[in-house]
N, C-alpha and C positions, 0 to 999 in steps of 0.2 A: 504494500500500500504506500504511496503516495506522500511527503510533506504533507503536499500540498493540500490531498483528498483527506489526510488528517485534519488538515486547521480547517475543513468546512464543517465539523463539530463542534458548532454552534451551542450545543444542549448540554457543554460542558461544563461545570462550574465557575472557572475564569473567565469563560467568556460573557456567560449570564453575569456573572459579577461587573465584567467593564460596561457591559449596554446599561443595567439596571444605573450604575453611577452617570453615565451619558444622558439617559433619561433623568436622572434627579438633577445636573448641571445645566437642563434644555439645551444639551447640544444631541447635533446627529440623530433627526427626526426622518423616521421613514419616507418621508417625503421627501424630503433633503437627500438622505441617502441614496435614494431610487433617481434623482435629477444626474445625482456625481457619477453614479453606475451608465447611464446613459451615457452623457457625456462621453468617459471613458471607453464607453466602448465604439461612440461615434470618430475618437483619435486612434479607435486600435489597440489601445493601453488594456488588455483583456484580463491580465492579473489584476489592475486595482479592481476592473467592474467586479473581478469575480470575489473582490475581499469584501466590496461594498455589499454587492448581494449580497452577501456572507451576512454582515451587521446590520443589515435591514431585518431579513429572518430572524436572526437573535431578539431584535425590538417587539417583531410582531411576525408570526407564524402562518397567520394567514395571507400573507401577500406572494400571492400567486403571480403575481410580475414578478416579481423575486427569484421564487422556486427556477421560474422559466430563464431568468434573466440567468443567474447560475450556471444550471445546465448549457446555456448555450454558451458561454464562457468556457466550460469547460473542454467543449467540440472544440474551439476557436485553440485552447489551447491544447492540443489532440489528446485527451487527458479522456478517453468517447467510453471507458470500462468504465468510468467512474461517474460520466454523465450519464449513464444508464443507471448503474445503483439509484443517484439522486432524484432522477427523475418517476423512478418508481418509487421511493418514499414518499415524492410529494404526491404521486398520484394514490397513493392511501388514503392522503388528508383529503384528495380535491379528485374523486373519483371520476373518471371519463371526462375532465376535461379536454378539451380543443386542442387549446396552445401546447400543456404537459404534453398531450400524447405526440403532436407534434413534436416537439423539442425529443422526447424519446428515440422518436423515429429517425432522426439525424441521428441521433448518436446509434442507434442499431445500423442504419444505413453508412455511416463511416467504418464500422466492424466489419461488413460486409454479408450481416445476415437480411440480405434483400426480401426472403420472404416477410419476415417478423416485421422488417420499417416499412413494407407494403401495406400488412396488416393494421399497423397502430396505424399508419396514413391515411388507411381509409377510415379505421376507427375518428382521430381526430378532423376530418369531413364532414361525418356522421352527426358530429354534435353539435349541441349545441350554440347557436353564434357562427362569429366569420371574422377571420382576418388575414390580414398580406400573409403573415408570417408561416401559416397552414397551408398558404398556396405556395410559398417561399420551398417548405420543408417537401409537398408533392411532388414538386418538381426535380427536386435532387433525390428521390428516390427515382425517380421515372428515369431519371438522367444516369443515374448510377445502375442501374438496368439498363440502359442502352435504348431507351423508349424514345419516340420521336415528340410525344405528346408535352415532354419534358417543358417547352420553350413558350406552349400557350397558359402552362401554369405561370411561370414566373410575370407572365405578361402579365397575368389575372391581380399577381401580388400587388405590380407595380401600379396598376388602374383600381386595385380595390379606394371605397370612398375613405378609407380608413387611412392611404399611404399615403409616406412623405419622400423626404427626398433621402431619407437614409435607407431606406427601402428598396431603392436601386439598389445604396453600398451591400447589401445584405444577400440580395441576388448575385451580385458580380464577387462575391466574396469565394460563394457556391462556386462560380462557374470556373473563377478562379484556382481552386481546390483539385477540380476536377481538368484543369488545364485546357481549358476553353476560354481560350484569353480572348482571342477577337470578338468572342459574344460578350466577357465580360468589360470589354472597352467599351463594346454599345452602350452597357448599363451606364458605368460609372461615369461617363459622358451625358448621359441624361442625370445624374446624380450631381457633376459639374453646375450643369445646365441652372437648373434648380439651388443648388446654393454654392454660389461660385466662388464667396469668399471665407469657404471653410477648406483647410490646408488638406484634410485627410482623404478626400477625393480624388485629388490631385496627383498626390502620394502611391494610392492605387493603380491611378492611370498609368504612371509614370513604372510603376513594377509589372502590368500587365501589358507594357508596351517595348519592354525589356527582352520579357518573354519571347514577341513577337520579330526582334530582330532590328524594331525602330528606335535607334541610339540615339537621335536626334530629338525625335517625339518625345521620348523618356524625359533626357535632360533639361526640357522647357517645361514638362511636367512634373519634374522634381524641382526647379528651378520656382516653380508657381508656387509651389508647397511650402519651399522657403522662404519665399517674399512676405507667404500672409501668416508665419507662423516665426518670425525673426530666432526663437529661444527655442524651438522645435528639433530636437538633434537628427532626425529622421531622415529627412530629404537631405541635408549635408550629407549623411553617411552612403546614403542610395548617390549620390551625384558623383562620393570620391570612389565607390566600387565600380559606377559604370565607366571612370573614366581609365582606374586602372585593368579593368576587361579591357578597355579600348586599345590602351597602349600596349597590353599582351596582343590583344588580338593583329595588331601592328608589326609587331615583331615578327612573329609566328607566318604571318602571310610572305613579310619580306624572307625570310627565313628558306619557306619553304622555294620561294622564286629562285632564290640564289641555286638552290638544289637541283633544279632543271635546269638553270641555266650549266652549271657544271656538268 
């Protein structure tokens, strides 16, 4: 087991002990905390989301954004054995829900038991309610089955009345994973679109356009990342790895020219 899947043991006495003193201080209010888990995971930063989910649940047990927020942290940080334990705890408390069985279903679908995240997928359909993130999870099950039908889910995520613009990052994260970069530059480019002066978009673009070969595109979208996020280390660090690729890849060509010419 896990550090990490240890300190989401929440129900242990130190930790009950820090929230209950947090709570008597009025600092770190579930609502607060559930803003900063956002946040966090809108930069990509997926440990703190997953510490904050962590101290939301200690606060207050029923918050089911939470439970889900977690679990999906912990896919994010390929940790997917252990985002299945959690997400079947919570589905104890909060039986057939939607999002839960969704959020399961990715993490059984990154395992690679494709029947079982078919199953909870269509379970989480089934219920009650509707949101992007159900259609988000359909779609990387379909996609990870090799199903065509994969790409009118994600569409559905990103048009449901409920989406915003991180809701693209969420699909292209997917597509991402699955190394479908040119589909997930479509996303994250509508994701751009939509809130142009958030770094973390950008950031994406600029790694799923890496992928694809375009060294150029990359470095103006790592370069964008940097402008609107000056204290951000991320896109510096992405800018000096692509450049020292570049200047291998430099050598390497000349290298090999020299070699036919001989």
């Amino acid at each position: 087991m896990s550090k990490r899947f240890t300190n989401l043991e929440f129900e242990s006495p130190r930790a009950e002990q820090r929230a209950t003193e947090q709570v008597r201080a009025g600092q770190d209010l579930p609502a607060t905390l559930l803003a900063r888990a956002r946040q966090a995971d809108e930069w990509g930063r997926f440990e703190e989301a997953l510490r904050l989910y962590t101290r939301a649940l200690g606060e207050d047990r029923a918050l089911v954004v939470a439970w889900v927020g977690q679990v999906q942290m912990l896919v994010q940080l390929d940790e997917c054995h252990e985002a299945r334990v959690w997400s079947e705890k919570a589905l104890q408390l909060f039986r057939n829900h939607g999002d839960l069985l969704a959020a399961e279903a990715q993490a059984v679908a990154r395992l690679r038991d494709l029947k079982t995240a078919r199953r909870l997928s269509d379970n989480a359909m089934q219920s009650a309610g509707d949101s992007p993130w159900r259609w988000v999870v359909r779609g990387e099950v379909l996609l990870a089955a090799g199903q065509r039908l994969a790409e009118s889910c994600f569409e559905k995520a990103v048009q449901s009345p409920a989406a915003d613009w991180f809701d693209h990052v969420v699909v292209a994260r997917v597509l991402q994973h699955y190394r479908r970069f040119a589909a997930a530059v479509r996303y994250v480019k509508q994701a751009v679109t939509l809130q142009p002066e958030h770094g973390y978009p950008w950031l994406l673009l600029g790694q799923c356009q890496v992928q694809l070969g375009l060294a150029s595109a990359a470095r103006d979208s790592f370069g964008h990342a940097a402008e609107l996020a000056p204290e951000w280390t991320e896109p510096r660090s992405a800018l000096d790895a692509l450049e020292r690729s570049s200047v291998l890849g430099g050598l390497l060509r000349r290298l090999l020219g020299w070699r036919r010419r001989s």
